[in-house]
N, C-alpha and C positions, 0 to 999 in steps of 0.2 A: 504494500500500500504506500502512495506517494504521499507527502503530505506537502503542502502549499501554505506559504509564509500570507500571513494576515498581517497587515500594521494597519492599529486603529490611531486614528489622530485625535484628539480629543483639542477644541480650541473652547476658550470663556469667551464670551464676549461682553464687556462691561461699557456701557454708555453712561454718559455725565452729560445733563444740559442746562443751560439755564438762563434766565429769562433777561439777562443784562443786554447791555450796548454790542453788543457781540464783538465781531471780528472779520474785517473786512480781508477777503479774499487773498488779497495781493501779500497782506501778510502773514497768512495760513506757516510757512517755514519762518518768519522773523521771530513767532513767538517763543521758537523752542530756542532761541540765543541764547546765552546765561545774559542776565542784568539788562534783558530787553523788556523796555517799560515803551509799548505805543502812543499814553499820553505822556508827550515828554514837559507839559505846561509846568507852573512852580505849584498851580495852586489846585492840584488835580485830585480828584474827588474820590479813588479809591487808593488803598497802600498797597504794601508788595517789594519783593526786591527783585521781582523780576526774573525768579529761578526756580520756580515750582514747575512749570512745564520744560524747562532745560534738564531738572531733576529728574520727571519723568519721562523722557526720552531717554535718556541716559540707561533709566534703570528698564524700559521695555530693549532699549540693543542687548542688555546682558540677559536679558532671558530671552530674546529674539522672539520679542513681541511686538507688534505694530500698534501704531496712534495714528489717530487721523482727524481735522477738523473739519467743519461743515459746519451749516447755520442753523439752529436749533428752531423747532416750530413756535414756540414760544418766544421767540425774535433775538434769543441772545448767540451762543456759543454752544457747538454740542462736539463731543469728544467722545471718541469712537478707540476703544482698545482693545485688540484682538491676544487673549495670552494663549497661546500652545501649552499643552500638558504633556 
């Protein structure tokens, strides 16, 4: 009896959206910079250092998992992470 290799893939898929000022297109790759802040004004309405999505880009390469932006239905930002098991 032969027997035949099975590989099951198993991915999570975890979405994040939400209902802010989102993120305009052109800068979908700017955000993952470290210390990229879009509103560069002095007196800019939300905080941040600008390294939370640099952080997790980072940590989906070391597990070779994908991130992706798009514009959430709720008009802000929606975040798309595919993790492999």
């Amino acid at each position: 009896m032969s027997r035949k290799s099975c590989i099951a893939i198993i991915i999570v898929c975890v979405m994040v959206s939400d209902d802010g000022q989102g993120i305009d297109p052109k800068d979908y790759q700017t955000v993952f910079i470290p210390f990229t802040r879009l509103d560069k004004s002095r007196s800019r309405k939300t905080g941040g250092l600008g390294v939370g999505l640099a952080i997790t880009k980072g940590a989906c390469k070391k597990i070779k998992a994908e991130i992706s932006i798009s514009q959430s239905h709720l008009g802000g930002a929606r975040f798309d992470l595919r993790i492999p098991l």
